[in-house]
N, C-alpha and C positions, 0 to 999 in steps of 0.2 A: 504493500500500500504506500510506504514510503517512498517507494522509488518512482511511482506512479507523480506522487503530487508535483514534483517539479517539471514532468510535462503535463502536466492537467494546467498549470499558469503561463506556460510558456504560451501554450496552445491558445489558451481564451486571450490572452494578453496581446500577442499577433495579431488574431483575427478583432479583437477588442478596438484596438489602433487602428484597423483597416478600416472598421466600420464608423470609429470617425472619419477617417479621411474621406468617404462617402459622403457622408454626411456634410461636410466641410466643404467635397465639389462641389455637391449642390447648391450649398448656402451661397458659397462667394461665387460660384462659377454660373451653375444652372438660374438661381433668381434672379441674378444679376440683369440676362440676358431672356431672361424669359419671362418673368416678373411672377411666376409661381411659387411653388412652396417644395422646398428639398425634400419632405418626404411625400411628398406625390410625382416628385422627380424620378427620384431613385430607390424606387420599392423592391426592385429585381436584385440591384447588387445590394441590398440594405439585408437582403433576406438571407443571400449567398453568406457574406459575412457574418451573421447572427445563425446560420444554421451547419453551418463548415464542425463549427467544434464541437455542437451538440451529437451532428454525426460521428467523425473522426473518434473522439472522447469514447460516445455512450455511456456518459458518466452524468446523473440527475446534476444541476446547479451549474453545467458547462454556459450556457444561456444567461442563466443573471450575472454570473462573474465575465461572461464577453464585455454589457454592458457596461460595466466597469470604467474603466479608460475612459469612457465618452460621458457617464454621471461626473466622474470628478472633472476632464478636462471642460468640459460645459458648465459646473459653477461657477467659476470666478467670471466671465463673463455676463451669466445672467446675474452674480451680485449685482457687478459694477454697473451697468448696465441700465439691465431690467428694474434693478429696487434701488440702489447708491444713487443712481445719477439721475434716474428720469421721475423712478417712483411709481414705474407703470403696477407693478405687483404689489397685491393686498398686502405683504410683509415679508419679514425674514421667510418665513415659516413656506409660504408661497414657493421661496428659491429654493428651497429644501425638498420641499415637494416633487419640483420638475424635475431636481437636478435626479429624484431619486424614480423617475417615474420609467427611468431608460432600462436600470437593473427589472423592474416588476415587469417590463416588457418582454424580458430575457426570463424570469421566473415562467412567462404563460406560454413560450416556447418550451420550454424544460417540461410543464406538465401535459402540456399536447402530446410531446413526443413519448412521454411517460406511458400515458393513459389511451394513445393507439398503436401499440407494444403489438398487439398481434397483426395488424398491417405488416405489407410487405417495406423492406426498408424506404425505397422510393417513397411511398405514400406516406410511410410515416414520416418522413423528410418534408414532402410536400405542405403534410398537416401542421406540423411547427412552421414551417416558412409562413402558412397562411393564418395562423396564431399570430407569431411576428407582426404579419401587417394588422391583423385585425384589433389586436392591442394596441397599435400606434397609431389606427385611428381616431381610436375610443380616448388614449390621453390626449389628441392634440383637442379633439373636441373638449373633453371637457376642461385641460388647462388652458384654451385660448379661451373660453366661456367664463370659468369660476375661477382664475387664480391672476386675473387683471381687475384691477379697477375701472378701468373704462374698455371693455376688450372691442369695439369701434377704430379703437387704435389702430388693432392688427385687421383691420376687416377685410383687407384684400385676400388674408389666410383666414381669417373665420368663416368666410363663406364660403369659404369651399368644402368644409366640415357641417357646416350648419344647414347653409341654401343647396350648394352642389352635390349632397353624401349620396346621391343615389346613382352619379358616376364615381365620385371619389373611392368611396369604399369597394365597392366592385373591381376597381381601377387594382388598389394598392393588393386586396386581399388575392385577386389572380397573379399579379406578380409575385405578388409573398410565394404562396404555392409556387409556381414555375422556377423561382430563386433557392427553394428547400428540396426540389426533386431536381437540380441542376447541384446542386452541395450531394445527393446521391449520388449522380453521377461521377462526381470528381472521386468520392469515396470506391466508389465501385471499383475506376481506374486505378486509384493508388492500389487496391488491394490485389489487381491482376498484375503490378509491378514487382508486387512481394509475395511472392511463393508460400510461404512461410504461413501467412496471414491469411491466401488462399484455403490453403488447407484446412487450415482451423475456420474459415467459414461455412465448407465446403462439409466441413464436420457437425457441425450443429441441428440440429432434427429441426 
């Protein structure tokens, strides 16, 4: 078990970092230029990177600890920001919230993936990927709604949650899926690399 944990954090730590960097193209890159919202951008590689080491692992909590990296690298931002400078968020407690709402995203992947166990791996890949999305659209709704003071602010992203959800969510939650049965596949590949690993799949009733 101990030898396990040092790559159980390597793993989620990687792909934890990858998935801000997603995150981060979209923001600076894809709104920029598009004037939409990063996670209706990038729900495909969003899912790829949240669902790589739940696969990879098969270890319960690989999913809230990806999150990880992107909770802490995105508080000091939304301190400074969102409550220090502007005041848009109802309080500390608000930035605590959000910053923690990326890990519980990664928890309702972990329990999809848990609790459709007898799925074939694809599917159950798939099924977390579309947990993934389906969690992040449920928090941006409800933290762009209940954790601003005037959330009007953000309206050009509130409505896409609020007015638009009946393309929005459709949108994010089929990429989710197609981004967690594409983390099956890279998994499948590495396994036909390693012999080894073949076996012992190849082994299992």
């Amino acid at each position: 078990m101990m030898n396990r944990e040092p790559r159980f954090w390597k793993t989620t730590l990687l792909w934890g970092l990858a998935l801000t960097l997603v995150f981060g193209f979209g923001a600076f890159v894809g709104e920029k230029y598009s004037g939409t919202c990063m996670f209706i951008l990038m729900p495909y590689f969003a899912a790829i990177a949240a669902t790589l080491p739940i696969v990879f692992l098969g270890r319960f909590g690989a999913g809230l600890a990806t999150y990880l990296p992107y909770a802490v690298l995105g508080f000091a931002p939304l301190f400074y920001f969102d409550w220090l400078q502007s005041h848009a968020l109802r309080g500390l407690w608000a930035v605590i919230v959000w910053a923690a709402s990326g890990p519980l995203i990664g928890l309702c992947a972990d329990l999809t993936y848990r609790l459709a166990a007898r799925l074939a791996e694809r599917w159950r890949a798939a099924a977390a990927g579309a947990a993934v999305q389906a969690a992040t659209f449920a928090v941006m709704l409800l933290g762009l709604t209940q954790l601003y003071v005037d959330p009007s602010g953000a309206d050009s992203h509130v409505r896409l949650f609020d007015t638009y959800w009946y393309f929005t969510a459709p949108w994010m939650i089929a990429n989710g899926a197609f981004g967690g049965f594409t983390a099956a596949a890279f998994r499948q590949a590495a396994r036909k690399r390693t012999p080894a690993a073949s076996s012992r799949a190849r082994a299992r009733p």
